[in-house]
C-alpha positions as CSV (number, residue, x, y, z in Angstrom):
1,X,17.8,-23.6,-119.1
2,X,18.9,-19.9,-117.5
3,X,18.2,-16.9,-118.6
4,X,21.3,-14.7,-119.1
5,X,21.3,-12.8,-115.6
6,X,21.3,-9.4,-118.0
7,X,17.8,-9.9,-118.3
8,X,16.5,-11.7,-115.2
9,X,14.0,-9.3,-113.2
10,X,14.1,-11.2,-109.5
11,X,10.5,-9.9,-108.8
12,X,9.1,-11.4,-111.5
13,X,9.8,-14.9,-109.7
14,X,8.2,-14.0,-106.5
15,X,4.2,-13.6,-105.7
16,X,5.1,-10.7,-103.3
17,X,8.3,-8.7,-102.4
18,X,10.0,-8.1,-99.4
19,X,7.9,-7.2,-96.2
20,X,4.7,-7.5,-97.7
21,X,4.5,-10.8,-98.5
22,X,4.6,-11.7,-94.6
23,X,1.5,-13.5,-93.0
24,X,-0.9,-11.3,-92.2
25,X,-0.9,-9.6,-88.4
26,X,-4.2,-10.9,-87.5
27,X,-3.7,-14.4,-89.0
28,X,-0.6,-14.5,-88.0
29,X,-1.0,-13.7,-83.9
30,X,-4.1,-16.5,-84.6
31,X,-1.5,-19.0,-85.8
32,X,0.6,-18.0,-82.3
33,X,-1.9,-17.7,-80.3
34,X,-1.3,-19.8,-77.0
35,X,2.4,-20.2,-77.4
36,X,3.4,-18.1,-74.8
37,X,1.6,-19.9,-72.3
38,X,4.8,-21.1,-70.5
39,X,8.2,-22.2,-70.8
40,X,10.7,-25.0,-70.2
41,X,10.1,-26.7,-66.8
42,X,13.8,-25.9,-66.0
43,X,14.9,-23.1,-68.5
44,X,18.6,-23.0,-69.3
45,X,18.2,-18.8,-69.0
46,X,15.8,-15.9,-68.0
47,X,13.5,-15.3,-71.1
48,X,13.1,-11.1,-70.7
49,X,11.5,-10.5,-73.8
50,X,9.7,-13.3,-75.8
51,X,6.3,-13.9,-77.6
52,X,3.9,-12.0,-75.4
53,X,3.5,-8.7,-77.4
54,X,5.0,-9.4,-80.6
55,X,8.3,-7.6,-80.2
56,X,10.8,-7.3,-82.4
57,X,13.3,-10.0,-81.4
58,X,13.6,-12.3,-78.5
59,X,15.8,-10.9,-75.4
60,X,17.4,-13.5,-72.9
61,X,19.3,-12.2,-70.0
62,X,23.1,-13.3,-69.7
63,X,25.7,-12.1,-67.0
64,X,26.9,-8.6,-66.5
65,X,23.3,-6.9,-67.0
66,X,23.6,-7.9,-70.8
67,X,21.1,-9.4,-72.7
68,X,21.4,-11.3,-75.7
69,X,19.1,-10.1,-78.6
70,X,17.6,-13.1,-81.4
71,X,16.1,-12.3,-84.2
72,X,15.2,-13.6,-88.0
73,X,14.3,-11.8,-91.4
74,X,13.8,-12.8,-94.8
75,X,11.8,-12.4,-97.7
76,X,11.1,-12.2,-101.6
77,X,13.0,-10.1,-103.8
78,X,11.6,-6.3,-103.2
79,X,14.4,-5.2,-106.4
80,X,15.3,-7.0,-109.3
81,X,18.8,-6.2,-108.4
82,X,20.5,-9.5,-106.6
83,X,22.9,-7.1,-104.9
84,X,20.9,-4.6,-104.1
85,X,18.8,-7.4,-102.7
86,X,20.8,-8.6,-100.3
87,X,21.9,-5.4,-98.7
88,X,18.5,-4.8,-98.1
89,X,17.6,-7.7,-97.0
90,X,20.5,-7.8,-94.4
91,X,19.3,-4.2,-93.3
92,X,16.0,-5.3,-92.8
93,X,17.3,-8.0,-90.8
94,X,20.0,-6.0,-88.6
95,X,17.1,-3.4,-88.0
96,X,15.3,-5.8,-85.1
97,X,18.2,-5.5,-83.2
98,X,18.7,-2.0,-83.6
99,X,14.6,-1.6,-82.8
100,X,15.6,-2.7,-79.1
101,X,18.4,-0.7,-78.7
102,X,21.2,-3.4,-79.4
103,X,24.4,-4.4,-81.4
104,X,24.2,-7.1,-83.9
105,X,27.2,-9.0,-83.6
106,X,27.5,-12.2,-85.4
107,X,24.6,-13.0,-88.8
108,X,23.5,-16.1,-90.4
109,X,22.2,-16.3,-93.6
110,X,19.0,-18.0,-95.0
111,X,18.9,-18.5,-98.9
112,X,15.8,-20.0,-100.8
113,X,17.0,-20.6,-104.5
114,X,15.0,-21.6,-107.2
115,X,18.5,-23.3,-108.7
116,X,17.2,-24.5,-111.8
117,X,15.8,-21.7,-112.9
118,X,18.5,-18.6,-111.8
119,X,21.7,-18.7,-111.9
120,X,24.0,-19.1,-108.9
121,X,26.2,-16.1,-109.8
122,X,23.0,-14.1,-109.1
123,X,22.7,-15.8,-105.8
124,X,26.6,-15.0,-104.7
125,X,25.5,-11.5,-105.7
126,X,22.9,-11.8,-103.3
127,X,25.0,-13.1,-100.1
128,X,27.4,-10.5,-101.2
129,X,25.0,-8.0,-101.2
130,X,24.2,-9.0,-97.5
131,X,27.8,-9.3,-96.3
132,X,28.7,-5.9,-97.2
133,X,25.9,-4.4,-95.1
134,X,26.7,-6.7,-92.1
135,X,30.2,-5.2,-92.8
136,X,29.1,-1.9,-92.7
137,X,27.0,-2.4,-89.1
138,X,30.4,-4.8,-88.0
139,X,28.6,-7.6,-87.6
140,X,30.3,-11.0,-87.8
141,X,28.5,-13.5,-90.5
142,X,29.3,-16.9,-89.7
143,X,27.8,-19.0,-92.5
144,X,24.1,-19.6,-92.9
145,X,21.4,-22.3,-94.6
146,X,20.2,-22.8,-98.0
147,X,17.7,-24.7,-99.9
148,X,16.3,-25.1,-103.6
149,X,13.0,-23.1,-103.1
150,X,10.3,-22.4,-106.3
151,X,10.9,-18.6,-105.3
152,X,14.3,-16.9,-104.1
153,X,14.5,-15.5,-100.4
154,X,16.9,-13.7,-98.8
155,X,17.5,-12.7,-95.2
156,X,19.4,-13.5,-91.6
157,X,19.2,-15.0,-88.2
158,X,21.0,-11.9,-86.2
159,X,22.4,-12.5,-82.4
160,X,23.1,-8.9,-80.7
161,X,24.0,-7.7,-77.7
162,X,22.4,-4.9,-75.2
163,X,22.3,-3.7,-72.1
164,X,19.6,-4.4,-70.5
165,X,18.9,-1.1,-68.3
166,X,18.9,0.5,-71.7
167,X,16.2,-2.2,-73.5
168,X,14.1,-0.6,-75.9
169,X,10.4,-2.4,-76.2
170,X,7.3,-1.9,-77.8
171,X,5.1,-2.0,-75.1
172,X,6.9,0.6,-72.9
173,X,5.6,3.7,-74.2
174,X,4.2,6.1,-71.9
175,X,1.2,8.6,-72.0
176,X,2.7,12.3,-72.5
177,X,5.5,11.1,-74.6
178,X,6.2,12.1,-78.6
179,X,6.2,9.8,-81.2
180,X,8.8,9.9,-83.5
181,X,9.7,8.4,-87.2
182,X,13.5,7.9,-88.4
183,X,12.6,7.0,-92.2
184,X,9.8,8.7,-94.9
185,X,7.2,5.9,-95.7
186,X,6.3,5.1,-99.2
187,X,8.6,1.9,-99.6
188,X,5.4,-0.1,-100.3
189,X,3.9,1.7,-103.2
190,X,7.4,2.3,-104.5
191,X,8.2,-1.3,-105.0
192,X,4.6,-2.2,-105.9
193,X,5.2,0.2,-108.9
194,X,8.9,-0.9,-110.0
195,X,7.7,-4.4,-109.5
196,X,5.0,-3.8,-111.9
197,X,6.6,-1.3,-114.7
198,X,10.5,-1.9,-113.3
199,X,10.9,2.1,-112.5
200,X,13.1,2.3,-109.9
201,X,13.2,4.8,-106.8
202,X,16.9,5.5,-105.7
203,X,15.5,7.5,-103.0
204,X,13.4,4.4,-101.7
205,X,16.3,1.7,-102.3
206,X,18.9,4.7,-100.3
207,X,16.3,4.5,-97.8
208,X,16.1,0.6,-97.7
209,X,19.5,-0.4,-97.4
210,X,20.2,2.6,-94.6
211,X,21.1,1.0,-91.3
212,X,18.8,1.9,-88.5
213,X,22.0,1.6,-86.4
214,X,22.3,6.2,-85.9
215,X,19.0,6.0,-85.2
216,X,19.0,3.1,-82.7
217,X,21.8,5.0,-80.7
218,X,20.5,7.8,-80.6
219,X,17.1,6.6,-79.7
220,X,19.0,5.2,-76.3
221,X,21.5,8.3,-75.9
222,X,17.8,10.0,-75.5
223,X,17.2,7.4,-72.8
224,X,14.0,6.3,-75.0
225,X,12.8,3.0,-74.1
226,X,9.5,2.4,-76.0
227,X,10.0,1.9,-79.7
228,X,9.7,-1.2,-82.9
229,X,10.3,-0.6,-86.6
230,X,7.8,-0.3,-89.5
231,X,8.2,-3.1,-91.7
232,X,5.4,-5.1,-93.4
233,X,2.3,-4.5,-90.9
234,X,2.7,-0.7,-92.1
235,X,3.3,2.5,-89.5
236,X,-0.6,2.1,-88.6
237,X,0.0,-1.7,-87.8
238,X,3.1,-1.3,-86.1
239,X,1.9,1.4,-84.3
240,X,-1.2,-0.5,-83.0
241,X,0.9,-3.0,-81.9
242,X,2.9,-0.7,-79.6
243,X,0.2,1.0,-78.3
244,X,-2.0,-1.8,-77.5
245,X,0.9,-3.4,-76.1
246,X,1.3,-0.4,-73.6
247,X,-1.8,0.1,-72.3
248,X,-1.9,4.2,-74.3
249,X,-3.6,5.4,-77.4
250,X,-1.4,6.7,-80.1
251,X,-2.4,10.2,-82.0
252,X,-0.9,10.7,-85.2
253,X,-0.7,13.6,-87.2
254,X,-0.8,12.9,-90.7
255,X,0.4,16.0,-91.7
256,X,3.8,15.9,-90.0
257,X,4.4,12.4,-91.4
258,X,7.2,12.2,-94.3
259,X,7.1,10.4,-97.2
260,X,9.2,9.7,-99.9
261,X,9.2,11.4,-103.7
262,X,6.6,9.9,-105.6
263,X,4.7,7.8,-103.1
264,X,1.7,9.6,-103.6
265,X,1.3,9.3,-107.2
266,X,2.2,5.6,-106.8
267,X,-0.8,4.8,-104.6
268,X,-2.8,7.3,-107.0
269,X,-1.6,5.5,-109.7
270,X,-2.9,2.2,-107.8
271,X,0.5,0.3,-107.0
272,X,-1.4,-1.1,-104.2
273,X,0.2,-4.3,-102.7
274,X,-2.2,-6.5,-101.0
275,X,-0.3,-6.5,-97.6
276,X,-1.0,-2.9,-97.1
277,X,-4.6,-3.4,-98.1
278,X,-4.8,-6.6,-95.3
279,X,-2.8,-3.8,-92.6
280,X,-5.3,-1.2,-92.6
281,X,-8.1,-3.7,-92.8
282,X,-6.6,-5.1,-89.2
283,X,-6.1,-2.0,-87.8
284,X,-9.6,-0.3,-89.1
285,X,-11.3,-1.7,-86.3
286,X,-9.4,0.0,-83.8
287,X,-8.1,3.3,-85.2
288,X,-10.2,6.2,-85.8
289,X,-9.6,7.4,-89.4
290,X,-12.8,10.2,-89.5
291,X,-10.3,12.9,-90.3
292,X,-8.3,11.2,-93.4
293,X,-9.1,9.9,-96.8
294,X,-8.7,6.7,-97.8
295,X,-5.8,7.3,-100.0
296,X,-4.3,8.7,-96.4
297,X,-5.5,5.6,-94.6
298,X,-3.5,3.7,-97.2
299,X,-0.5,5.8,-97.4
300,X,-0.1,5.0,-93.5
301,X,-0.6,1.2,-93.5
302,X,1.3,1.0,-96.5
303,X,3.7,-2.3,-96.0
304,X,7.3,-1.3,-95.7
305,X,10.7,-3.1,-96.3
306,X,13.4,-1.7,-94.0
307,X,11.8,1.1,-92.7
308,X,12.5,3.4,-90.1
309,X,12.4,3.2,-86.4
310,X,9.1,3.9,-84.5
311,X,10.2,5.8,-80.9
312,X,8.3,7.1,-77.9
313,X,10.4,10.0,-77.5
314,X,12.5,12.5,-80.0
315,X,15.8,12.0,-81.5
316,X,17.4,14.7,-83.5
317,X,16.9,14.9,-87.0
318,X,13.6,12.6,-86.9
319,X,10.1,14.5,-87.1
320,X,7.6,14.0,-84.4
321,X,4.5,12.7,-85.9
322,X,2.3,12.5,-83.0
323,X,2.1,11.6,-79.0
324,X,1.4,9.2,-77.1
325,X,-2.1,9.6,-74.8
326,X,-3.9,8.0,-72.1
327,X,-6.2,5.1,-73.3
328,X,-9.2,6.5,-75.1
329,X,-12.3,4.7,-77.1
330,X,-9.7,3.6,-79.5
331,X,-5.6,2.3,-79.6
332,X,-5.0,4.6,-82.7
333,X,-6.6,7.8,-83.7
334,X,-5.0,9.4,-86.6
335,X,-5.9,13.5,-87.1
């Protein structure tokens, strides 16, 4: 029997929501650990950007000096809305392609539905949810993949196109270089505390289902070429990655890093998710934290959903948060 959709709260039937219910980063590049050892004996194209440094989507070189850009997102419900879902789970999606400095052009979806238990109109409102965004960034969707699942999921497989003198990567940034942040953080504790009470943040759902696509041009207008997006392993965790991938320490200044309304008194009021707790646990060992709390420490590894874009360079309207320096005693140092 169904629940009148009314009164269904999609977060209640999840164990997580959105990004931070991913694996976590150190379990998870465990688990893939010695895949990237080689490829097909006679590949059928040139891989440019695969599994090596955990990018954020797989680049294969076609004709013209194009590359064609691969990528897959989906998760839990992060709102109990099933529209509001989907649009940010297709922006979430779209924003690995926009990371490396592409155009999505064509979307699949992936739907896990829990069919006896929620109704399908929810899950039309869902894929409708995700259409209109794809709209919005004018990318095609060309049908997708369900299944019945215990918990709903939501999200795309995204094929985009770039040019590949202009390929954005995260482990191209460069000592000397700012660092840069196109969205306030704060998703994380946000969610934690609507999925826990059901207040929502319109400022963190505006934030969510914003395309990274501005951002992602102008990132390559600048001729910036080093950048990811903060998603579930949190700014610290995402950062690490990048750095650590380029050979450079990352300073961040903790002051100059925006957040959104509320998030503070969220973590203070202990809307916690256990993804952000496993980030900064990953990244502890490697970051120097002396000059920030805990609550600060948490606040930067907080897990986001659709967050903004991470850039070794500036791009107007996006605060600098810190530089990039030559390799110290640690990958990260935040001051």
């Amino acid at each position: 029997m169904t629940t009148a959709p009314a009164t269904i709260r999609l977060t209640q039937y999840a164990h997580g929501g959105g990004c931070a219910c991913k694996i976590p980063p150190g379990e998870l590049e465990a688990v893939v650990a010695g895949l990237t050892a080689g490829g097909p004996s006679s590949p059928n194209a040139e891989l440019v950007v695969g599994l090596d440094d955990g990018d954020d989507a797989a680049v294969v070189r076609i004709a013209g000096g194009q590359g064609l850009v691969l990528t897959t997102d989906f998760f839990t419900p992060v709102v109990d809305d099933a529209y509001t879902f989907g649009r940010i789970a297709a922006a979430n999606a779209l924003s690995d392609v926009y990371a490396m400095g592409g155009t999505p052009v064509v979307a699949v979806n992936l739907l896990g539905w829990p069919r006896e238990v929620l109704p399908a109109e929810l899950a039309a409102e869902v894929l409708r949810g995700g259409l209109e965004v794809a709209q919005e960034a004018g990318c095609h969707v060309g049908g997708g993949h369900s299944i019945d699942d215990p918990e709903p999921k939501y999200g795309m497989a995204v094929t985009g196109l770039v040019d590949l003198d202009r390929l954005v990567r995260n482990d191209a940034a460069v000592a000397g270089t700012p660092l840069s942040l196109t969205k306030p953080l704060g998703v994380g504790v946000l969610n934690s505390r609507m999925k826990a009470t059901g207040e929502v943040s319109e400022e963190a759902v505006a934030s969510m289902t914003a395309l990274n696509r501005d951002a992602g041009r102008a990132a390559v207008d600048a001729g910036i070429r080093a950048g990811t997006d903060v998603t579930g392993f949190g700014l610290l965790g995402h950062l690490y990655k990048m750095a650590r991938a380029s050979g450079v320490t990352a300073v961040v200044d903790a002051a100059a890093v925006p957040y959104l309304t509320g998030a503070r008194q969220a973590l203070a009021d202990g809307f916690v998710s256990g993804g952000t707790r496993r980030n900064l646990d990953w990244v502890r060992p490697h970051t120097d934290l002396s000059a920030v709390s805990d609550d600060e420490a948490l606040l930067l590894a907080d897990a986001q959903t659709s967050g903004g874009l991470l850039l070794g360079g500036e791009v107007p309207g996006a605060p600098v948060i810190g530089e990039f320096v030559p390799r110290g005693e640690h990958v990260v140092v935040v001051r």
